[in-house]
N, C-alpha and C positions, 0 to 999 in steps of 0.2 A: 238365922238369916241365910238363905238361900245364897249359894253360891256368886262370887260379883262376876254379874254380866256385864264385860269392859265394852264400850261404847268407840268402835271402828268406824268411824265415817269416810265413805272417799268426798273429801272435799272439791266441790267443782267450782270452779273457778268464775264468781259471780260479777255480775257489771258493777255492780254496786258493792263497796268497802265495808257499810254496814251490815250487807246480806253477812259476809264473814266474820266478822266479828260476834255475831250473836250468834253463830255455830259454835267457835271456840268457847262461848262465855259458855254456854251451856255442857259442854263436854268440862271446862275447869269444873265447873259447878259441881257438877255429877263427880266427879274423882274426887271435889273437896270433903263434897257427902261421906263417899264410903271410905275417906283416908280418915275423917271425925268419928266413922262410927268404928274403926279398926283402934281406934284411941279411945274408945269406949266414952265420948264426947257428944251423947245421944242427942240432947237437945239439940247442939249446934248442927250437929248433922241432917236433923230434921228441919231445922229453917235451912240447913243450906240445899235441900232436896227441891223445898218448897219456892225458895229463888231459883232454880233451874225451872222449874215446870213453869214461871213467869217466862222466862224465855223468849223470844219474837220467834225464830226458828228451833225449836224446843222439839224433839224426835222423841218423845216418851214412849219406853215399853213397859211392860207389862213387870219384870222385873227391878226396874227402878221403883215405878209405885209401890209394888210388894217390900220393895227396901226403905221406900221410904215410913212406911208404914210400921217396920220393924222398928225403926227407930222412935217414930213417935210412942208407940207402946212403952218402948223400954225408959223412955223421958217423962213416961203417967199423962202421956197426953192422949186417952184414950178415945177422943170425940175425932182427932185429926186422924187415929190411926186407923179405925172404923171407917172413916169417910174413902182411904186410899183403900183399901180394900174393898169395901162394897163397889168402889169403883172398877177395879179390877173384876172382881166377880159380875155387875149389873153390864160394862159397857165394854169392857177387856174379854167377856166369856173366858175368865181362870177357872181351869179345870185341878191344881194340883190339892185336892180334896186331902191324899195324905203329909205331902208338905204343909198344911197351913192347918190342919190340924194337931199336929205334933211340934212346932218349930217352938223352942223354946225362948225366943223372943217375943211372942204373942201370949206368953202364958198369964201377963199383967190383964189382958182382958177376959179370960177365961168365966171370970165371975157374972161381968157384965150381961143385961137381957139384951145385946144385941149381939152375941156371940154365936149362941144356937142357929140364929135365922142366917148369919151370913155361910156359916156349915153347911147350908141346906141349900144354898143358891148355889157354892159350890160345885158341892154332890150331885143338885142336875144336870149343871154343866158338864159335869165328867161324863153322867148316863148321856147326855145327848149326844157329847164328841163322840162315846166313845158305845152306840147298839151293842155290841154282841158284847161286853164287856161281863164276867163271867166269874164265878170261885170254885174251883177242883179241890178237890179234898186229898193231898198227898201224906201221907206215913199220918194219917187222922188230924193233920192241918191245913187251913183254908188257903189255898194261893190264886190272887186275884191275876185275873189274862184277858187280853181280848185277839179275838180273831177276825182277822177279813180273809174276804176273797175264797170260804171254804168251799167253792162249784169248782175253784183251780186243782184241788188237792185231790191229783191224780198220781197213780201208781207210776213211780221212778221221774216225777216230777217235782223238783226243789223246790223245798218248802222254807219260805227266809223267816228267819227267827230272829230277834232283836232283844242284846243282855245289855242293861242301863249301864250307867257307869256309876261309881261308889254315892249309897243314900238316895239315889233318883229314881223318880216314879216314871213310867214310860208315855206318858201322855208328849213328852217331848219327839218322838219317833212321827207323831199324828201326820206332817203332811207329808214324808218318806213313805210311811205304812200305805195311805191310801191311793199312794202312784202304783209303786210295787205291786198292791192287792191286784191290780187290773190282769194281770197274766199268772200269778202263783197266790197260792195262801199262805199267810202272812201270820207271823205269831208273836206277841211279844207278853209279858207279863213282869211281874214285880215281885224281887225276894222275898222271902219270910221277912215281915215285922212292916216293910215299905205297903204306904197305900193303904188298901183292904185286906191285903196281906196278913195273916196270923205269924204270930209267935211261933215256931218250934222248938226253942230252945234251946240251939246248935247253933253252933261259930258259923257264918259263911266263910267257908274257907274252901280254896279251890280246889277243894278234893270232894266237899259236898252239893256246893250249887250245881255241877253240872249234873250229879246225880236228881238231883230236884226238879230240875231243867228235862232234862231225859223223861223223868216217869210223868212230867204233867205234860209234853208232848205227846205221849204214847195215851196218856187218858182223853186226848180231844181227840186220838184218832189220827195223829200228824204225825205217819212216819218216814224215815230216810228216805232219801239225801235230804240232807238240811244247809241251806247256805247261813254261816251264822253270825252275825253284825254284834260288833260289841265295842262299846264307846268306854272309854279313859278305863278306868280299873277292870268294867265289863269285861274289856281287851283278855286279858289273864283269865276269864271264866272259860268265853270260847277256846282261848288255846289250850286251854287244860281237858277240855270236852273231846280237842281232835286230839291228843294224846292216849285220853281213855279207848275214844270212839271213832278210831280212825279212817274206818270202812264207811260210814254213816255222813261224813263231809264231802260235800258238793261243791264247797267254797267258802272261806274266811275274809270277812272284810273289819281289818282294825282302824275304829274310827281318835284320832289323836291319842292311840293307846298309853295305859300303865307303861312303864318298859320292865316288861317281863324276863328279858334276857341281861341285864346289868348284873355284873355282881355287887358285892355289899361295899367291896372296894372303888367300882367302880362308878357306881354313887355317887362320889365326892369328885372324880376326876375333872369334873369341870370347873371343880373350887380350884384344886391344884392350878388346874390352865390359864385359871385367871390371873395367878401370879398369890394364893391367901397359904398363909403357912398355917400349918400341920395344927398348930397352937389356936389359930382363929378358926381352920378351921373345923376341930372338934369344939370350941367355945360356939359358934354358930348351928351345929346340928344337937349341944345341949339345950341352947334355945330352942329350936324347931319340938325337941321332945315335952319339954316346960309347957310350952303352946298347947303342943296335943294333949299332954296330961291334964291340964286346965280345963280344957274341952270335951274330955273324956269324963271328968267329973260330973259336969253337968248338963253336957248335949244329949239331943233324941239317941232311942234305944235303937233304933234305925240306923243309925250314921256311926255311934259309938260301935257297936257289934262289929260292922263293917271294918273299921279303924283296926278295928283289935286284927282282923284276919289279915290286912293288910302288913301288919308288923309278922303275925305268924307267918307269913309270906316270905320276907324281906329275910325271915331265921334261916330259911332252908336254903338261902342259895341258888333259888329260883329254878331248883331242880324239877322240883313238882310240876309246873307245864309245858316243861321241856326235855319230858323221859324218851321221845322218840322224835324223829326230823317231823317238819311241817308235810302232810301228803302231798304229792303232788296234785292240786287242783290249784284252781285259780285263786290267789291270796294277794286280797290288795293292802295296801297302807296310805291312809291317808292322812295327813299333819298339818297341824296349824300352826300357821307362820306370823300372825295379830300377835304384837308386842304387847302383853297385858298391863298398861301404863297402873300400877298398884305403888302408892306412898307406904315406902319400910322405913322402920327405923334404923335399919343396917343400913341407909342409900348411901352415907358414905364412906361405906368400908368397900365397897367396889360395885362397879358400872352393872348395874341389873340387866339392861338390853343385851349386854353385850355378851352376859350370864345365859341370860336366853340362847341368845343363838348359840355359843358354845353345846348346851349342853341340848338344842336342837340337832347340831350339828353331830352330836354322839350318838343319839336315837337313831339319827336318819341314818349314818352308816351299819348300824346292827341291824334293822330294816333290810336294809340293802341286801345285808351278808345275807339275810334268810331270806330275800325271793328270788337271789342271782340264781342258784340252783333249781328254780321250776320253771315250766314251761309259762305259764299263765302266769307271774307277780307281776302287779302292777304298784305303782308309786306316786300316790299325790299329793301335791304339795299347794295347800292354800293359803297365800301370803298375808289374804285382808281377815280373815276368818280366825277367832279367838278359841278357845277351848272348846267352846258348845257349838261347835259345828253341826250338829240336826239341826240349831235354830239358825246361826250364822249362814248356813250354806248348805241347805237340804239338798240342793241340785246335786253337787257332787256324790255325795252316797248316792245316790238314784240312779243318776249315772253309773256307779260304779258296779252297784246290783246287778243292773241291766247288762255289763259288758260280763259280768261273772258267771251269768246265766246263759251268755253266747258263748263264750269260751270253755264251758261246762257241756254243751253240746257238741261242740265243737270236740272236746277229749272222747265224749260218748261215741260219734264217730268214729275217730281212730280206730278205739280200741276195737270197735265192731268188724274195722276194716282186717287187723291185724290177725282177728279170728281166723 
């Protein structure tokens, strides 16, 4: 099941009593959904998906259907889980051809004769989003990319590159990418194993993707400066790139990053703050391991691979992309402030919201400490916007592009002057 897309609405304050009440029914509904299906309670979740979508003021996206769909599957209800999906593909145009062919909660349909055909409606959706969409052939493996805006891709003109975040396919970037294209060329693509991505057979671990990243730029022909976007784990790819590849950054934009700069200690600090002992809480990050291990048994090779580099990650101390200072360009950070309202079984061993912010509030000072020192950091903070900020709030990256590419001219200047 594809990551829960939490449901932020700003509630406007309607004439009518009713108008409100069937906004909140449908936002309970949807959390009831995916707190049934996190309790592995498929059927119920899928009738309770199916009472939201009855809904009077009912805001269905594209990811609810796909979740609710997940669930029917995994409850043998293979006729309703087909119907949400063909939905999603005929009327939603879903293009994520390699999520939904790998997602191991659909694999109960795999057999069925309507599985092929919905693959294939997919698949054109992706070709239609996505013309120039393409496979490079790097170290004799196929890595799937697409490019826009290649007439921009001019000598000593930044070229914005966009790294997913952990297990995601880049179709998500789509209304970002095609703002951007309009003045620079634009590149983004999809690890080994993600998508139409091949196999290599190699950990992603942050010492390899950027070399991946590097020679299948250089095979379209896309070279430095590169300004380089990189959402939640992505985050840790780009910054390990400008570590390697220091000369080569034009500018970093981290979109609600991994926290790359925590130590292993520092991790838990926000357990400490909330008042949890030392006893709860290594008994809570044994759970957290139990979960993953569970998951690592039997999720996509896609997602698991990932997982694994992530812990190889976490070993080192987080020295690996942080072997020299950020260069001085323009580096922004931007965070999401959307309380992800998710039903734990831990709710009441301590206040989740207030978890959040805590250990928001830790990120954003590490943030802080690495852009104080450059000319160009910038800092933004999006209150209503959830994790998946490309889809929540494209505006701002877009935004944020656009000021990195002034300000990038802006240094180009200087330094000209200081000649």
């Amino acid at each position: 099941m594809k990551a829960i897309t939490l449901l932020f609405t700003l509630i406007i304050f309607a004439s009518s009593l009713f108008g409100q009440t069937t906004v909140q029914k449908y936002d309970v509904l949807i959390r009831k959904a995916d707190s049934l299906y996190q309790a592995k309670d498929f059927k119920n979740s899928a009738f309770a998906f199916s009472d939201a979508f009855k809904a009077t003021d009912a805001k269905i996206t594209v990811n609810h259907r796909y979740n609710a769909a997940c669930s029917w599957a995994l409850a043998n209800y293979a006729d309703s889980a087909f119907y949400n999906l063909n939905y999603i593909a005929t009327s939603m145009n879903y293009t994520n051809y390699g999520t939904i062919k790998s997602d191991p909660d659909l694999i109960p349909l795999h057999n069925d004769t309507k599985w092929n055909p919905l693959l294939e409606k997919v698949l054109a959706n992706k070709k239609k989003a996505f013309p120039n969409l393409d496979l490079v052939a790097i170290n004799g493996f196929k890595i799937e990319l697409v490019t826009y805006g290649m007439e921009n891709n001019q000598k000593g003109k930044p070229v914005i590159v966009f790294e997913n975040g952990r297990g995601t396919d880049f179709e998500y970037w789509l209304p970002v990418i095609k703002e951007v294209s309009k003045g620079n060329a634009t590149f983004a693509y999809n690890r080994p194993r993600i998508g139409s991505s091949e196999d290599d057979n190699q950990l992603p671990t942050v010492d390899h993707i950027p070399d991946v990243l590097r020679q299948t730029l250089q095979a379209k022909g896309l070279n430095p400066p590169y300004i380089l976007v990189g959402h939640s784990w992505g985050a840790a790819y780009i910054r390990t790139f400008a570590s390697l590849y220091p000369d080569e950054i034009a500018g970093l934009i981290f979109v609600d990053p991994h926290d790359f700069v925590k130590s292993k200690v520092g991790g838990r600090s926000c357990y400490k703050e909330i008042g949890l002992t030392q006893k709860q809480i290594d008994s809570l990050f044994a759970e957290y391991d139990k979960s993953a291990d569970e998951y690592m048994a039997q999720g996509p090779k896609f997602v698991v691979e990932e997982m694994k580099a992530q812990r190889e990650f976490g070993k080192t101390g987080y020295e690996l992309c942080n072997r020299i200072p950020l260069p001085d360009v323009p580096v922004h950070f931007i965070m999401a402030g959307g309380y992800p309202f998710i039903y734990e079984k831990t709710a009441a061993l301590y206040d989740h919201e207030k978890m959040f912010r805590i250990n928001n509030d830790i990120k954003m000072e590490n943030w802080l400490q690495l852009i104080n020192p450059l000319k160009f950091g910038k800092f933004f903070y999006c209150s209503n916007s959830g994790h998946m900020i490309p889809k929540d709030d494209p505006d701002i990256i877009i935004s944020s592009i656009k000021l990195a590419l002034n300000d990038f001219e802006r240094l180009k200047i200087e330094k000209t002057t200081l000649k």
